[in-house]
N, CA, C and O atoms as CSV, one atom per row, in Angstrom:
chain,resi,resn,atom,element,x,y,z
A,1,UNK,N,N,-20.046,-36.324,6.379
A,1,UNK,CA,C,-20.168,-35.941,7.781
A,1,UNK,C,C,-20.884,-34.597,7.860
A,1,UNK,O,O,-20.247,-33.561,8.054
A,2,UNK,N,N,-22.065,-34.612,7.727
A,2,UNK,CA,C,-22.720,-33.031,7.935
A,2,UNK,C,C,-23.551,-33.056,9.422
A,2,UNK,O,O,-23.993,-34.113,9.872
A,3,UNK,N,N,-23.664,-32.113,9.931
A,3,UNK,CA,C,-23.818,-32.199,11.385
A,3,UNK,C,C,-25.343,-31.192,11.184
A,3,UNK,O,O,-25.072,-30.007,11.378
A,4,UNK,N,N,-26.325,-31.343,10.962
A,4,UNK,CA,C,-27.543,-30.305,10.896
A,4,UNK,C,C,-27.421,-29.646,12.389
A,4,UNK,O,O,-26.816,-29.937,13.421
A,5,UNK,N,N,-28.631,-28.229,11.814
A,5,UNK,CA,C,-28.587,-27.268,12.627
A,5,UNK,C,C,-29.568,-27.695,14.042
A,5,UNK,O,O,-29.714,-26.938,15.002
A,6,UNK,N,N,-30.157,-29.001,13.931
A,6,UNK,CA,C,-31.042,-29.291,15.103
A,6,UNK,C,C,-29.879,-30.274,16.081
A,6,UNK,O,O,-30.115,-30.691,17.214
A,7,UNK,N,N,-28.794,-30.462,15.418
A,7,UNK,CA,C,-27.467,-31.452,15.841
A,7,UNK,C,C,-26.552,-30.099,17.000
A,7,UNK,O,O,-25.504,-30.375,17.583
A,8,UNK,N,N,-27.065,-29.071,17.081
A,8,UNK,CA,C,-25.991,-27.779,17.632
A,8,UNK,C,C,-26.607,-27.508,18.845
A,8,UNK,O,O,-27.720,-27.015,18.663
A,9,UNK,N,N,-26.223,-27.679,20.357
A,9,UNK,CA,C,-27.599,-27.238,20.834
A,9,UNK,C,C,-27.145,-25.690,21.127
A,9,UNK,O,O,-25.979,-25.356,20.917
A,10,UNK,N,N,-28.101,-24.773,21.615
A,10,UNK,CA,C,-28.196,-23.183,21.876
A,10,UNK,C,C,-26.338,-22.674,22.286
A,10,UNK,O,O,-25.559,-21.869,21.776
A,11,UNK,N,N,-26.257,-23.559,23.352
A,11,UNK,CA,C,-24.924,-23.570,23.482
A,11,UNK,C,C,-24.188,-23.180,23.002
A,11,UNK,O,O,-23.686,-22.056,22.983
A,12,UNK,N,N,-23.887,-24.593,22.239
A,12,UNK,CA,C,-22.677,-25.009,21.057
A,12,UNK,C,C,-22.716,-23.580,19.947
A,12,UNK,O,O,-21.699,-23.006,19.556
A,13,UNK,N,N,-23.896,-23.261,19.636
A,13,UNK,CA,C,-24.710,-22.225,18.211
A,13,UNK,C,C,-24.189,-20.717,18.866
A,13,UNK,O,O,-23.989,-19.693,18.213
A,14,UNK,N,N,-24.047,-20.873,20.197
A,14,UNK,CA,C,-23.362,-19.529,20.916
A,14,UNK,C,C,-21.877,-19.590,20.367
A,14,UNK,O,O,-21.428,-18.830,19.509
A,15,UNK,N,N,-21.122,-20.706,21.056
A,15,UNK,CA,C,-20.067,-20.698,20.749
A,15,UNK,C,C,-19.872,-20.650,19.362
A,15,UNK,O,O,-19.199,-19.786,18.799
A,16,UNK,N,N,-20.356,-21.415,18.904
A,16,UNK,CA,C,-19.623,-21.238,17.553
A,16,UNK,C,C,-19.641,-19.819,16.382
A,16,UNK,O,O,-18.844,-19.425,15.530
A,17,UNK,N,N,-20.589,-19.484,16.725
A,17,UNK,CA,C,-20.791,-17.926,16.039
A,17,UNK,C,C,-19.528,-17.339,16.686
A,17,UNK,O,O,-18.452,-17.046,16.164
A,18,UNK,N,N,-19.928,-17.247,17.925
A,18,UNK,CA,C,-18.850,-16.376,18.594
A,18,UNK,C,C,-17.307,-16.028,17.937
A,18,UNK,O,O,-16.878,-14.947,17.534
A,19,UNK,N,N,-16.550,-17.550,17.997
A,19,UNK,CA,C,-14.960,-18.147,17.594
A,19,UNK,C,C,-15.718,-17.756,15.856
A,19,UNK,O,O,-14.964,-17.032,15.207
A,20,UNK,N,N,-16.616,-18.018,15.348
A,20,UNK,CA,C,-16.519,-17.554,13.461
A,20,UNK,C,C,-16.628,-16.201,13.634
A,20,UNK,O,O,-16.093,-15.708,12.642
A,21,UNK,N,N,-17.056,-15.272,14.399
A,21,UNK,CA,C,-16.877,-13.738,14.339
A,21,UNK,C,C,-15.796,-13.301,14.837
A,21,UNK,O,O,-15.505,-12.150,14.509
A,22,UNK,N,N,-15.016,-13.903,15.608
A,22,UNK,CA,C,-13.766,-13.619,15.923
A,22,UNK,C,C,-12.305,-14.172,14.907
A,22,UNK,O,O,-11.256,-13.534,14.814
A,23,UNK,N,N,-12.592,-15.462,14.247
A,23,UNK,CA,C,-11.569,-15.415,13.102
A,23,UNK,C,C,-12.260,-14.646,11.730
A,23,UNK,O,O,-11.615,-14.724,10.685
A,24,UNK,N,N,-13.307,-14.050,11.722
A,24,UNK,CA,C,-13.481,-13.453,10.367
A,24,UNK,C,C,-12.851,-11.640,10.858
A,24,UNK,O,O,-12.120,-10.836,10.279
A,25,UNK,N,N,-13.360,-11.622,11.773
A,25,UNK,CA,C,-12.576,-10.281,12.039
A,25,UNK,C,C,-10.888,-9.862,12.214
A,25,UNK,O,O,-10.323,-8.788,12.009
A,26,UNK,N,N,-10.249,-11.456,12.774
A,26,UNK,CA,C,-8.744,-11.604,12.832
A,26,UNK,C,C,-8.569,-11.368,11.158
A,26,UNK,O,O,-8.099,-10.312,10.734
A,27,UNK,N,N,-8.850,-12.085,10.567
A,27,UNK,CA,C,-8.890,-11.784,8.999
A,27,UNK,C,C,-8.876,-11.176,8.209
A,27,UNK,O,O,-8.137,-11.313,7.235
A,28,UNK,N,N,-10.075,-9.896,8.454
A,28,UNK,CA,C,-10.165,-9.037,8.278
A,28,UNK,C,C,-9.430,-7.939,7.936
A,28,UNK,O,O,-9.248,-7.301,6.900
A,29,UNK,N,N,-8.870,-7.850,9.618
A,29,UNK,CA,C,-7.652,-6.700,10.542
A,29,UNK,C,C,-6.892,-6.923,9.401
A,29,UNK,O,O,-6.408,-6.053,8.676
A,30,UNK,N,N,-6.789,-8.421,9.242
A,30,UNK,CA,C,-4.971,-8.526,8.987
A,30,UNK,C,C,-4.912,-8.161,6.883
A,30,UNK,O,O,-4.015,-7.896,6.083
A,31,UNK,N,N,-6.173,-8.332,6.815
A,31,UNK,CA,C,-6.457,-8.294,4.969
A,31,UNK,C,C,-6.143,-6.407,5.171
A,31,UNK,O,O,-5.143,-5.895,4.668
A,32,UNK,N,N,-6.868,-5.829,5.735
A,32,UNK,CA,C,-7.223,-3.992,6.001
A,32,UNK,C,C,-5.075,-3.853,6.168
A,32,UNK,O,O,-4.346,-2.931,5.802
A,33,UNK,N,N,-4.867,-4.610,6.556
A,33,UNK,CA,C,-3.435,-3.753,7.247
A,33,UNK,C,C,-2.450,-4.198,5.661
A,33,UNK,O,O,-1.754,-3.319,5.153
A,34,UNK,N,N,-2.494,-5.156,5.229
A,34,UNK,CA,C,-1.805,-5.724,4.218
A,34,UNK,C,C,-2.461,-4.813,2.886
A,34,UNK,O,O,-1.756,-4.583,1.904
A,35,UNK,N,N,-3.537,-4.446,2.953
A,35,UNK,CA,C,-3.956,-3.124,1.629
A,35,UNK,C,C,-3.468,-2.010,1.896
A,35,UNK,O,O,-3.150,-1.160,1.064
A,36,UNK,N,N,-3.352,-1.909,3.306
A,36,UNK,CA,C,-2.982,-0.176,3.667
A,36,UNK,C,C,-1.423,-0.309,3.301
A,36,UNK,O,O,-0.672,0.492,2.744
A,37,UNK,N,N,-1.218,-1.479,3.761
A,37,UNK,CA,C,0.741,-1.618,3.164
A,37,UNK,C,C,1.064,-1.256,2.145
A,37,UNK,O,O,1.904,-0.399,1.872
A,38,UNK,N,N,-0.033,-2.321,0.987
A,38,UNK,CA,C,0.016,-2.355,-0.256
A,38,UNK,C,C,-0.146,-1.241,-0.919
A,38,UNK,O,O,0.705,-0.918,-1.748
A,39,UNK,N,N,-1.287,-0.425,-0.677
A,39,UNK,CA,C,-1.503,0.915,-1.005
A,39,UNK,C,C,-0.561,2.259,-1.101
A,39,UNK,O,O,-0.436,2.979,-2.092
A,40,UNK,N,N,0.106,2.421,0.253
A,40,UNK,CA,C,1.043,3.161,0.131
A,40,UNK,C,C,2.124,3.079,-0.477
A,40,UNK,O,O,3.110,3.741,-0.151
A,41,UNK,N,N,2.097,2.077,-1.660
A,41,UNK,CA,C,3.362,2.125,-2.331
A,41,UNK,C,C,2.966,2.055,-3.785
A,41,UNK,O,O,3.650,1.780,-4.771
A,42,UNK,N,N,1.601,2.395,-3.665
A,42,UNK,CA,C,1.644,2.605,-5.292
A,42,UNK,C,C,1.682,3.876,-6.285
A,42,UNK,O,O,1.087,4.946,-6.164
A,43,UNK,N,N,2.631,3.409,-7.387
A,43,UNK,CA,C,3.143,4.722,-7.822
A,43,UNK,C,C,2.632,4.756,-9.234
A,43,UNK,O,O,2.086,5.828,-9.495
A,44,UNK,N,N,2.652,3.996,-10.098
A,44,UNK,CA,C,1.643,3.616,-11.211
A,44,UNK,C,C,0.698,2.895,-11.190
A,44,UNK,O,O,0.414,2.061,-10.330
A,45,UNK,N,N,0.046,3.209,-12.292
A,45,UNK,CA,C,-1.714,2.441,-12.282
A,45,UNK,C,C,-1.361,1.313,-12.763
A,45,UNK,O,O,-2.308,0.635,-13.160
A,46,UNK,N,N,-0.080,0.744,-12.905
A,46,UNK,CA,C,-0.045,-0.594,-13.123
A,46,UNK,C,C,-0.175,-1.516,-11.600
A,46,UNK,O,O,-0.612,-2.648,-11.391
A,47,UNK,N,N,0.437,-0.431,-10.637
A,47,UNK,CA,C,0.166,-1.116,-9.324
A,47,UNK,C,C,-1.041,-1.428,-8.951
A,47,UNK,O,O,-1.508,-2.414,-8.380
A,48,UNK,N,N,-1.694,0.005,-9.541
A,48,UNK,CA,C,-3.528,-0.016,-9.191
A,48,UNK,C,C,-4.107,-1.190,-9.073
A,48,UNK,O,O,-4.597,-1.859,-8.163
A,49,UNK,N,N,-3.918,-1.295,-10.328
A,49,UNK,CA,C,-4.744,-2.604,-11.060
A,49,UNK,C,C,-4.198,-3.862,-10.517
A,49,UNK,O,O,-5.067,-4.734,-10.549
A,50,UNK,N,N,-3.195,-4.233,-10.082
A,50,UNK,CA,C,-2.528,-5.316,-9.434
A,50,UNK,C,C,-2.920,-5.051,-8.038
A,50,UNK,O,O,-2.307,-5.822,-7.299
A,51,UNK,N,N,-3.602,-4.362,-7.474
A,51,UNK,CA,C,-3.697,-4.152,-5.923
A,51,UNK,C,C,-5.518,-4.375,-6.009
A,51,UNK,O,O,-5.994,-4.829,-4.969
A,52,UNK,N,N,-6.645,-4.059,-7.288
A,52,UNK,CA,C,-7.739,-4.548,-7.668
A,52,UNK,C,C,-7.513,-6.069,-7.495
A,52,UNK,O,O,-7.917,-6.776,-6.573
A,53,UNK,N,N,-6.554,-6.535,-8.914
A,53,UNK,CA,C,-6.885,-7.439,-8.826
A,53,UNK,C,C,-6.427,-8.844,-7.016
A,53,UNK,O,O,-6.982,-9.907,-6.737
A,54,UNK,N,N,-5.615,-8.329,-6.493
A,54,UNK,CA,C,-5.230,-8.781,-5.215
A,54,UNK,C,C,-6.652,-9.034,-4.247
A,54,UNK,O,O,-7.023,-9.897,-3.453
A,55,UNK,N,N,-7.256,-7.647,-4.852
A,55,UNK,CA,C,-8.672,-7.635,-3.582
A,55,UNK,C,C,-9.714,-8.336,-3.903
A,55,UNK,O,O,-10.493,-8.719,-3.030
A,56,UNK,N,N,-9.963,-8.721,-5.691
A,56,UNK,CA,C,-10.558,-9.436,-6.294
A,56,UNK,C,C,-10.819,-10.773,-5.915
A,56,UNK,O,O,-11.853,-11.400,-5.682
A,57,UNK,N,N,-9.290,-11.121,-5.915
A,57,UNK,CA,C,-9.258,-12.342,-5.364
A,57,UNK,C,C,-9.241,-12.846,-4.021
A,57,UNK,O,O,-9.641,-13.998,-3.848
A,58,UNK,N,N,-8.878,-12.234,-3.131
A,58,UNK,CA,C,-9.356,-12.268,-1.617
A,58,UNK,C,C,-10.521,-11.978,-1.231
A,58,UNK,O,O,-10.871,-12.562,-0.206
A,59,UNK,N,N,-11.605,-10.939,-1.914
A,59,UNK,CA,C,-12.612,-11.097,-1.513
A,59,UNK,C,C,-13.325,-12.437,-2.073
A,59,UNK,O,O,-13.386,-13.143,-1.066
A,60,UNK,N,N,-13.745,-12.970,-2.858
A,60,UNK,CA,C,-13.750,-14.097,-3.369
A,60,UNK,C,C,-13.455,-15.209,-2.191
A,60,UNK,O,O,-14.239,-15.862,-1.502
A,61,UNK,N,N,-12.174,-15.174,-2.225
A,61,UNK,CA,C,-11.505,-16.268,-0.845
A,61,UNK,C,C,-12.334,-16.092,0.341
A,61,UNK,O,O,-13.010,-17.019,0.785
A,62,UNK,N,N,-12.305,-14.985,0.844
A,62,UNK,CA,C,-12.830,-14.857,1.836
A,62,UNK,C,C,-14.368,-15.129,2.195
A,62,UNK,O,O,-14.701,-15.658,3.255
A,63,UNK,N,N,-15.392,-14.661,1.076
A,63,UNK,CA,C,-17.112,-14.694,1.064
A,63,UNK,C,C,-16.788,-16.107,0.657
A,63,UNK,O,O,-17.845,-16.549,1.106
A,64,UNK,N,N,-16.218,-17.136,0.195
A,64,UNK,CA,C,-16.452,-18.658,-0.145
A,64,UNK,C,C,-16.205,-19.621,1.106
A,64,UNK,O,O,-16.619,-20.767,1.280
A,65,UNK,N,N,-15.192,-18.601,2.147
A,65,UNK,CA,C,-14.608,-19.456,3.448
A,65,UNK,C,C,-15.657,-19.361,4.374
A,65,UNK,O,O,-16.116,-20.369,4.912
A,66,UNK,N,N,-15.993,-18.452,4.559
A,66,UNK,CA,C,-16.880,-18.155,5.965
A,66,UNK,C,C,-18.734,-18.303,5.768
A,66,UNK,O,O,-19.585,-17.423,5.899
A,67,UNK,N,N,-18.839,-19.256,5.537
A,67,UNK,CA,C,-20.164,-20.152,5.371
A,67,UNK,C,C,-20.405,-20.708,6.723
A,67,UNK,O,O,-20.060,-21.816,7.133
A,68,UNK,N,N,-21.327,-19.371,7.630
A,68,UNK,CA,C,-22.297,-19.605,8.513
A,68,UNK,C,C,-23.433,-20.854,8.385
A,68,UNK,O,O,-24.560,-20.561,8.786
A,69,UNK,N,N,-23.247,-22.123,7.898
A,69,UNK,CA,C,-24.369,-23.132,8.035
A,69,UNK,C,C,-23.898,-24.030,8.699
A,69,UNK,O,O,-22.732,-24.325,8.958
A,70,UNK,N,N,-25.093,-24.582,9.045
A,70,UNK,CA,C,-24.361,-25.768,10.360
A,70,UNK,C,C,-24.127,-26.986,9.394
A,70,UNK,O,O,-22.935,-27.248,9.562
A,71,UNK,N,N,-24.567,-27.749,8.597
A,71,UNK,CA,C,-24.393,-28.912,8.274
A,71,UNK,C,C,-22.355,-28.424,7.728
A,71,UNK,O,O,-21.472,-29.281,7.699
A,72,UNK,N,N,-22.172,-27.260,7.461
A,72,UNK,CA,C,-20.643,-27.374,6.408
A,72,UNK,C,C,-19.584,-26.521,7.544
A,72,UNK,O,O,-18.407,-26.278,7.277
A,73,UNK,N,N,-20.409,-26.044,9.133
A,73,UNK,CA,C,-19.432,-25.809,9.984
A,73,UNK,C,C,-17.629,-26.232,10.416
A,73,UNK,O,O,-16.489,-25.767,10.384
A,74,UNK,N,N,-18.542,-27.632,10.872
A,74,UNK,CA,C,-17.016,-28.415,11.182
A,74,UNK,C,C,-16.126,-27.877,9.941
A,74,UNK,O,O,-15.106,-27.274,10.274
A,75,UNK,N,N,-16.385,-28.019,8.493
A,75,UNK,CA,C,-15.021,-27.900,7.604
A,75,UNK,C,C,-14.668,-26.632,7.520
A,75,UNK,O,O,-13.520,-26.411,7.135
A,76,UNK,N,N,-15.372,-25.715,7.786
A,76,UNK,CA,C,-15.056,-24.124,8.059
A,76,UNK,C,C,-14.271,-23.912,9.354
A,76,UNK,O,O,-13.157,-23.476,9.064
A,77,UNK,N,N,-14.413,-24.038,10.521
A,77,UNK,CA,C,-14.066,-24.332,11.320
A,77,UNK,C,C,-12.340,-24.779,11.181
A,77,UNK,O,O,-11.393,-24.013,11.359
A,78,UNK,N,N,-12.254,-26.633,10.715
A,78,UNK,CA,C,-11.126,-26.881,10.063
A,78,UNK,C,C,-10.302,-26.149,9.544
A,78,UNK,O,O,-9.204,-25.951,10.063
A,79,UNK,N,N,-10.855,-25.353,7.887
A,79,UNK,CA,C,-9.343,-24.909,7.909
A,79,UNK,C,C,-9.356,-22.955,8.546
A,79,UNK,O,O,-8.402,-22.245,8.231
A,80,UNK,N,N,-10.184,-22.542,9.151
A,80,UNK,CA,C,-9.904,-21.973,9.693
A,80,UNK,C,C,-8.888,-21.791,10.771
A,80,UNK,O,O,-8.152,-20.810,10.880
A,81,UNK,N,N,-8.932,-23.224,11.853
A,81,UNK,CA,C,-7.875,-23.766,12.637
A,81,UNK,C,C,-6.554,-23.924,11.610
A,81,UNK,O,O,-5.590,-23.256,11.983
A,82,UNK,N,N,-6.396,-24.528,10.649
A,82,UNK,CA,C,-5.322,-24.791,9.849
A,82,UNK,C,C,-4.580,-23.460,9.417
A,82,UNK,O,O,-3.351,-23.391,9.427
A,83,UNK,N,N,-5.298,-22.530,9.080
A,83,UNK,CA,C,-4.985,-21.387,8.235
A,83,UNK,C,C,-4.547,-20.492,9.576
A,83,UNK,O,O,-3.683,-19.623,9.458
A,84,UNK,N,N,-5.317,-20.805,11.102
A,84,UNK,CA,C,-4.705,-19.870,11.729
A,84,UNK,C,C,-5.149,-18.553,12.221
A,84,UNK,O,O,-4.659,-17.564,12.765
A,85,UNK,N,N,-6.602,-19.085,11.678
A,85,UNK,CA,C,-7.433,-17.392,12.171
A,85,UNK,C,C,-7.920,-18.089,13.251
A,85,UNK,O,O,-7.668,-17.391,14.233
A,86,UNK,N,N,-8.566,-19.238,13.643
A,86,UNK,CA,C,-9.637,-19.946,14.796
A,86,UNK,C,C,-8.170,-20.864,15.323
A,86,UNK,O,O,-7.178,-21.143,14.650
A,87,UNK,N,N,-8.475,-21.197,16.794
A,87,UNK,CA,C,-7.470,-21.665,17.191
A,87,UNK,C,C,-8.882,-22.410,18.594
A,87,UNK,O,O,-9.669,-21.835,19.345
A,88,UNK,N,N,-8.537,-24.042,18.309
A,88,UNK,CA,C,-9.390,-24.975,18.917
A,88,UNK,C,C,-9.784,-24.980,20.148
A,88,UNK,O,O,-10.698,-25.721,20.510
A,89,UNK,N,N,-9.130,-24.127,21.005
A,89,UNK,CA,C,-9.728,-23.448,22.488
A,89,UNK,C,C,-10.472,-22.792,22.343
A,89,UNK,O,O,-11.314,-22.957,23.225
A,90,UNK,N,N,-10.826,-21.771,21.453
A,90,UNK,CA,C,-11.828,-20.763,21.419
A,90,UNK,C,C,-13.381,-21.356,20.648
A,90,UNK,O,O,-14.402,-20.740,20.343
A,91,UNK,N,N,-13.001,-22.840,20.511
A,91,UNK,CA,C,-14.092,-23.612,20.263
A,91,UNK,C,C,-14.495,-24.585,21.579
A,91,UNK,O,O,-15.351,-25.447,21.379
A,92,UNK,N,N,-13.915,-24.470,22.885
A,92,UNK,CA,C,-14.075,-25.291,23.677
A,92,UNK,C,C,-15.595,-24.876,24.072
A,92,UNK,O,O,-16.249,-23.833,24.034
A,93,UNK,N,N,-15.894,-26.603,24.584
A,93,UNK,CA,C,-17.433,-26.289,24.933
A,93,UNK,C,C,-18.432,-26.819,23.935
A,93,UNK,O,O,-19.557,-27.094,24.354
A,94,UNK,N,N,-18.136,-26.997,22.627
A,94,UNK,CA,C,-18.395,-27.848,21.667
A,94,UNK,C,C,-18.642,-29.751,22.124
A,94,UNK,O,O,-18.045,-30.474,22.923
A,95,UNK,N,N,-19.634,-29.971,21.304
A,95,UNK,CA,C,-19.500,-31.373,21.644
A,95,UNK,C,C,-18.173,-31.990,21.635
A,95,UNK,O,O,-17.633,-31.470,20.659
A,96,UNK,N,N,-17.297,-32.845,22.193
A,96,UNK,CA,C,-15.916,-33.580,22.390
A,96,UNK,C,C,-15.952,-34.313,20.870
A,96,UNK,O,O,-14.951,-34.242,20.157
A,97,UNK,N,N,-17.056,-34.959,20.455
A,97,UNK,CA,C,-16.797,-35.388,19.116
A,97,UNK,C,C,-16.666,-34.587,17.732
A,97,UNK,O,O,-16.058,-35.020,16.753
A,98,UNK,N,N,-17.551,-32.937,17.823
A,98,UNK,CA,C,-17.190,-31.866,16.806
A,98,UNK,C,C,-15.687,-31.862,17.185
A,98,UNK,O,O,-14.809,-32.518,16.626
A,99,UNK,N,N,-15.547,-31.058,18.174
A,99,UNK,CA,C,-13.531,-30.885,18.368
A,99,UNK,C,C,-12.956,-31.742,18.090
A,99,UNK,O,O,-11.957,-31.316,17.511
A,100,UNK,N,N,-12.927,-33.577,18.167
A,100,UNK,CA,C,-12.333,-34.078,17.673
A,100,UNK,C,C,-12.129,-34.046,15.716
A,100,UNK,O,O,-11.170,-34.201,14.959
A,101,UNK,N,N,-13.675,-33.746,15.525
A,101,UNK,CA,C,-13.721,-33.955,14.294
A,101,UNK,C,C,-12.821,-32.861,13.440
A,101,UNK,O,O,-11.994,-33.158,12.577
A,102,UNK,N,N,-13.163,-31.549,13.869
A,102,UNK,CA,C,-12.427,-30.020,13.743
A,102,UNK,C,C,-10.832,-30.535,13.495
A,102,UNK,O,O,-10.333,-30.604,12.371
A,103,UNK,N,N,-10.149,-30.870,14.700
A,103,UNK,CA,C,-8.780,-30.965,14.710
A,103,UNK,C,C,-8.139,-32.396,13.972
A,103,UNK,O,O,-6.934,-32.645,13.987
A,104,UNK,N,N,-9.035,-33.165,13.414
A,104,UNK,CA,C,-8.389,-34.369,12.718
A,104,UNK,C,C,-8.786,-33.438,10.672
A,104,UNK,O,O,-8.458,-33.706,9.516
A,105,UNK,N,N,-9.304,-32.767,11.102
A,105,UNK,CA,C,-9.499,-32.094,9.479
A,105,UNK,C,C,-8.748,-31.417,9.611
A,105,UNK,O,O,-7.884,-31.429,8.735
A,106,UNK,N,N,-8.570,-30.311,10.874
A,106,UNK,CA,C,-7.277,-29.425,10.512
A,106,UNK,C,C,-6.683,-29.682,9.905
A,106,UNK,O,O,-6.389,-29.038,8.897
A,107,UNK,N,N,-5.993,-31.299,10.408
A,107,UNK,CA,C,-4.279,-31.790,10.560
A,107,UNK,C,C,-4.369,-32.146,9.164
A,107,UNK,O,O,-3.238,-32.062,8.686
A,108,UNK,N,N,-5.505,-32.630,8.001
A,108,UNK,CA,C,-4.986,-32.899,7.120
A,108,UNK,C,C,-4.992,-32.191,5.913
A,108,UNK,O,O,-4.346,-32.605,4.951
């Protein structure tokens, strides 16, 4: 199911940037507040290195999730809805068959 970028019209390519800059930034907030947590409690460099490797791996997570292309949208989208940063109203306005498609990937 890949949906190309001539499949989006100006519209849809509004919205959808829009709702992906708004769950990458919910994301964000919430990654920045969970280091600043994490941070203030470290007392050895054994924490250090366990608070590296934490960011290691979330940045990773994060630059692999948020793939701006249209044909691999919808599944970004998906578990974005699933995970809780994008929430399927802030995609309204989308073709009725992307949203359907979005919220039947959420769910699984």
């Amino acid at each position: 199911m890949q949906v190309s970028e001539a499949e989006w019209t100006d519209t849809e390519k509004n919205i959808a940037r829009a709702a992906f800059d708004q769950a990458y930034k919910r994301e964000v907030e919430a990654l920045l507040k969970q280091v600043r947590e994490q941070a203030s409690t470290l007392v050895e460099l054994s924490d250090l290195w366990r608070l590296h490797d934490f960011l290691s791996a979330r940045r990773h997570e994060v630059e692999g999730k948020y793939d701006y292309q249209y044909p691999v949208l919808l599944f970004v989208f998906a578990g974005l809805v699933k995970e809780g940063w994008l929430h399927l109203n802030e995609l309204e306005g989308l073709d009725k068959e992307k949203l359907s498609k979005i919220a039947a990937l959420a769910r699984i």
